[in-house]
N, C-alpha and C positions, 0 to 999 in steps of 0.2 A: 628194480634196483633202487635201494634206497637213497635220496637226494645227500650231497653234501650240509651241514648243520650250516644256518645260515649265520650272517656275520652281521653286525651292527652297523646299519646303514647311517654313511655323513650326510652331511647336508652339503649343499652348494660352495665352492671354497670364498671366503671373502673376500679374495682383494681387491674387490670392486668396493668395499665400503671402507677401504684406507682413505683417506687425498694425499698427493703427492707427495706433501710436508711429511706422511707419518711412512712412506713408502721404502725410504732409508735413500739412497746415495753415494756419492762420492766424498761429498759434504761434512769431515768429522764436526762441526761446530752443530749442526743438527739435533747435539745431547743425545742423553741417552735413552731408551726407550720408553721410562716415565715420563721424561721430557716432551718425548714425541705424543706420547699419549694425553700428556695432557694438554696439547697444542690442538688434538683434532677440533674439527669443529662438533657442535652440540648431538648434530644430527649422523653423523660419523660414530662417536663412541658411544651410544645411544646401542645403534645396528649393531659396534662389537662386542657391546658387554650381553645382549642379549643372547650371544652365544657363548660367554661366561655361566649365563641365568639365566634363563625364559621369561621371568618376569618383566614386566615393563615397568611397573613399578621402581622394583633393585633397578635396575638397570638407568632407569631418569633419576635417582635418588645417586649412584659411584658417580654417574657422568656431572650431575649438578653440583657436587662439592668438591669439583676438581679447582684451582689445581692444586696436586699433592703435597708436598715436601719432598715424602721420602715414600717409598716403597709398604712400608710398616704402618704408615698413616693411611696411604689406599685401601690396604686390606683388613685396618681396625676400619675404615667405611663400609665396605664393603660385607665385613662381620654384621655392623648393625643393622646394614640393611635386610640383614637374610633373618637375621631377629625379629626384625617387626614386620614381615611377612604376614599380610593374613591370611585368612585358610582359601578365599577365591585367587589370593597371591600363588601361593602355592602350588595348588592345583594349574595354574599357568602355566607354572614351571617345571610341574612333574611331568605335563601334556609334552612339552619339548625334549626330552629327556630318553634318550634309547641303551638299549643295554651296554655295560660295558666291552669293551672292545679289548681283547688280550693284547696280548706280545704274541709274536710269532713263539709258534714251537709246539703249543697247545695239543695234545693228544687228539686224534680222531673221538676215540670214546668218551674224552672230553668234552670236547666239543656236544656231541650227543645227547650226555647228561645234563649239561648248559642250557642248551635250547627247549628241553623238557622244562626243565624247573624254571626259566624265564616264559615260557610261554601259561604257566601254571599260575605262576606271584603276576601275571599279567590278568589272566582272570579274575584271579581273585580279586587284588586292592585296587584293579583298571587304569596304569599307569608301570612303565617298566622301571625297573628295581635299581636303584642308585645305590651307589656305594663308591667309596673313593680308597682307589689301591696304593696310594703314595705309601712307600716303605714296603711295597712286598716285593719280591725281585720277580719278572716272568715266570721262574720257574712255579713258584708259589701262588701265582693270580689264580689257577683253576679251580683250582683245591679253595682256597681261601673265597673266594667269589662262590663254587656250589657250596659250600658251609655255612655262607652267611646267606645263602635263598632258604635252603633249608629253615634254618632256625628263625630264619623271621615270616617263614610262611607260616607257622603257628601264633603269630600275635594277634591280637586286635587292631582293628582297623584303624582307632585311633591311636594308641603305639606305634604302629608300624609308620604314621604319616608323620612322628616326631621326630622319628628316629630319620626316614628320609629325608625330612626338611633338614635335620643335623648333619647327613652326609651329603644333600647340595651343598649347604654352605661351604662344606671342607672340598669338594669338588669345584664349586666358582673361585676359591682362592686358589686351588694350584692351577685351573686358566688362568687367572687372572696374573699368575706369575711368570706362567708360558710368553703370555702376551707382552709384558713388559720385555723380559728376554727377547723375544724375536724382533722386537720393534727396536732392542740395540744395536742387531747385528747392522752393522754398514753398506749391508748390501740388500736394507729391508725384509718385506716377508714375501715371500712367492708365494705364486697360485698354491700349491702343493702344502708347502708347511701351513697357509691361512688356512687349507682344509681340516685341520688336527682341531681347530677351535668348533670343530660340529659339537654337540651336546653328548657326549660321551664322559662313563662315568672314572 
């Protein structure tokens, strides 16, 4: 009997590398989640943005030019950093990186054909297949995710590694927005929700 298609394994949940200050409260005066973020200490946003980015590079490079203004200034930093990535940068970051994780609902035989063709694009470029679904609705992720394995399991190796480094980048900005958000709510981030920040595309 054939196994279930497997699922895109998280990582560990974070909220051990919040502190207190970025944990949320009762405290409205605490600001809002930029606020809070940019209050962690060095060694704190360092560990969360590394689950934004694998790189350690990005990641000392967002946290060292905090603090922000506004929202729109993090993430033109955060842009640049993914720009001058070098290619051992990269591959850091492609190394952390596991397949995308749908929305419930996802057909069985979905699922099926998913697992084929990420275990194939894994072969081949030796790193799993980033891609960032902002703007497809669930229903649309299967579909749109096996169409985009497909057609780029025919590139070159050096193509296929621009085009990945251009959907991290667009992948660490929508964390990077999740993050801000969660860290407004007032009653912080919990175990659970800090888990969504694993490296998922």
């Amino acid at each position: 009997m054939a196994g279930h298609p497997r699922h895109a394994t998280r990582s560990p949940p974070l909220s051990s590398h919040l502190p207190a200050q970025a944990r949320g409260g009762s405290d409205p005066s605490r600001g809002s989640g930029l606020a809070r973020f940019n209050a962690l200490s060095p060694e704190a946003a360092h560990s969360v943005l590394l689950h934004c980015c694998g790189s350690r590079r990005w990641a000392h490079r967002v946290a060292a030019h905090r603090p922000y203004p506004d929202h729109g200034t993090l993430l033109a930093a955060a842009d640049e950093a993914s720009y001058d990535l070098s290619q051992a940068d990269l591959s850091e970051a492609l190394a952390c990186e596991f397949p995308p994780e749908l929305e419930q609902g996802a057909s069985y035989a979905a699922l099926l054909a998913l697992d084929a063709a990420h275990s194939e694009y894994e072969r081949t470029f030796g790193h799993a297949f980033v891609i960032c679904l902002d703007g497809h609705t669930p229903e649309e992720q299967a579909d749109e995710l096996l169409a985009a394995i497909r057609r780029r399991m025919h590139l070159e190796v050096d193509e296929e590694r621009a085009i990945s480094a251009d959907e991290l980048r667009r992948v660490a900005q929508a964390r990077l927005a999740d993050l801000t958000r969660w860290l407004t709510s007032t009653d912080g981030v919990s175990a659970v929700e800090f888990g969504l920040f694993a490296p998922v595309g």
